[in-house]
Each structure stands twice: as structure tokens, then as C-alpha cells.
SEKOLLUM-331366 format. One record per residue (C-alpha): residue number from 1; residue in one letter; x, y, z. Coordinates in nm, 2 decimals. Each point is the difference from the previous one (the first is absolute). Last residue first. Layout:
BEGIN
+-----+------+--------+--------+--------+
: seq : type :      u :      v :      w :
+-----+------+--------+--------+--------+
: NUM :    A :      X :      Y :      Z :
...
+-----+------+--------+--------+--------+
***
This chain:
BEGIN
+-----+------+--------+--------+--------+
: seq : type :      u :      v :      w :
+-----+------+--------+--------+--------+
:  60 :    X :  -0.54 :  -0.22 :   0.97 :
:  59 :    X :  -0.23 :  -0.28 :  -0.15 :
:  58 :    X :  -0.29 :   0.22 :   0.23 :
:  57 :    X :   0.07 :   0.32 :  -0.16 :
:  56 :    X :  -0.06 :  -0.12 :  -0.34 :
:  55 :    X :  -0.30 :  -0.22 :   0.08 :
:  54 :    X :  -0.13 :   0.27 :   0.20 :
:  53 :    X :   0.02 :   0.28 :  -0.29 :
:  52 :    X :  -0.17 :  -0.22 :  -0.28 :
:  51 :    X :  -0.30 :  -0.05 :   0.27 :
:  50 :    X :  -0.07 :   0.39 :   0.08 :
:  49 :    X :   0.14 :   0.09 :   0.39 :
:  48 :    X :  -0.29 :   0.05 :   0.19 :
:  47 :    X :   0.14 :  -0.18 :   0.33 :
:  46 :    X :   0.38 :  -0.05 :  -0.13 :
:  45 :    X :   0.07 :   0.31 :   0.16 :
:  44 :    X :  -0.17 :  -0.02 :   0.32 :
:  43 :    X :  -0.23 :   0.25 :   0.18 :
:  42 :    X :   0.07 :   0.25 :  -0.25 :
:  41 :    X :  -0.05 :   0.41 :   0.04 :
:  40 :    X :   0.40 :   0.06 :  -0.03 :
:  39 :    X :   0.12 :   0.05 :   0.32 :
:  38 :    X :   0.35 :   0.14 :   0.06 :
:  37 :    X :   0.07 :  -0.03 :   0.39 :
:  36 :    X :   0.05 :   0.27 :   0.30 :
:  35 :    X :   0.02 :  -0.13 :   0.33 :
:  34 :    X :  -0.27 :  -0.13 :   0.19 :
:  33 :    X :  -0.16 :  -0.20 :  -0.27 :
:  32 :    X :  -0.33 :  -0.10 :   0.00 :
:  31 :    X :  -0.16 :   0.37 :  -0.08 :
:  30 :    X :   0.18 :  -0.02 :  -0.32 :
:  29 :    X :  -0.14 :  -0.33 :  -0.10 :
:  28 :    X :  -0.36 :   0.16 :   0.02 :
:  27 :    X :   0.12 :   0.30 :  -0.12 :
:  26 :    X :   0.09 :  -0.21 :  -0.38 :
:  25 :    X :  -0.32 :  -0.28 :   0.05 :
:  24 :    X :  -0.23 :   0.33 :  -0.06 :
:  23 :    X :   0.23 :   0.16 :  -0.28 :
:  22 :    X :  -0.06 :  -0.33 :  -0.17 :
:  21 :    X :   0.26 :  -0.12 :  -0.24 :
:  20 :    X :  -0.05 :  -0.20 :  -0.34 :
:  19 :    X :   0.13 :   0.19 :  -0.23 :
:  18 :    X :   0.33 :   0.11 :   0.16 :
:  17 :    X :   0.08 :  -0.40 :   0.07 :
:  16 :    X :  -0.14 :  -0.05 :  -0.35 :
:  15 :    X :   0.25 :   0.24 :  -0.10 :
:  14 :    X :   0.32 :  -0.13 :   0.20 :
:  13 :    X :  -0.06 :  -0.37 :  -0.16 :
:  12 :    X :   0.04 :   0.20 :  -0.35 :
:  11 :    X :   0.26 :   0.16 :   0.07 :
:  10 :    X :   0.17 :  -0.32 :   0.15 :
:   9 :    X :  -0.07 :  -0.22 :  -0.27 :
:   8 :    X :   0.15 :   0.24 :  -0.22 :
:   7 :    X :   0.33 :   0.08 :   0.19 :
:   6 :    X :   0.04 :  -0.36 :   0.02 :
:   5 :    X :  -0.05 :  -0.04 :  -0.39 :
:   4 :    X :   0.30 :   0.26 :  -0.09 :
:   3 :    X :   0.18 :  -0.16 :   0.29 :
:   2 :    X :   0.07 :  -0.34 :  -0.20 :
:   1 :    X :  -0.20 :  -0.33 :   0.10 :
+-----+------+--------+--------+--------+
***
């Protein structure tokens, strides 16, 4: 697998991550942590990731 196709995969992982967020689950986690933590808005990311995405990130 070269880098070109890493970098790819990884774009496009990092958009349905953005695309699927929830401003609601985003302070939710904030409130948990006592000290300061980036939260995204996802309560796991394999949990809505699309199909084609799992299987890559699951061979990994």
C-alpha cells in the first residue's frame, strides 16, 4: 500500500468522522472530562462509520 493511498483513506475516514458528528454528544463528552479534551461529536468511530470504510480500517 503506497502513501499516496493512505493519505486517501485517511481523508476520506476524517470526513465521515466530520460528517457524522453531533454537537449534542460533542459537550456531552466535554462535560466528562475534568481536564481539557478534543471531542469530536462521536460516540465511537467505527459506530456510523460507512461499510467500505470499516473494512479498511478494521484490516489495519
Amino acid at each position: 500500500m503506497t502513501n499516496f493511498l493512505m493519505e486517501d483513506i485517511i481523508k476520506m475516514v476524517r470526513e465521515e468522522l466530520k460528517g457524522n458528528a453531533d454537537e449534542k454528544t460533542r459537550i456531552s463528552g466535554e462535560r466528562y472530562f475534568k481536564e481539557e479534551v478534543r471531542i469530536y461529536g462521536l460516540r465511537s468511530a467505527i459506530e456510523k462509520m460507512p461499510p467500505e470504510l470499516k473494512r479498511i480500517a478494521m484490516a489495519r
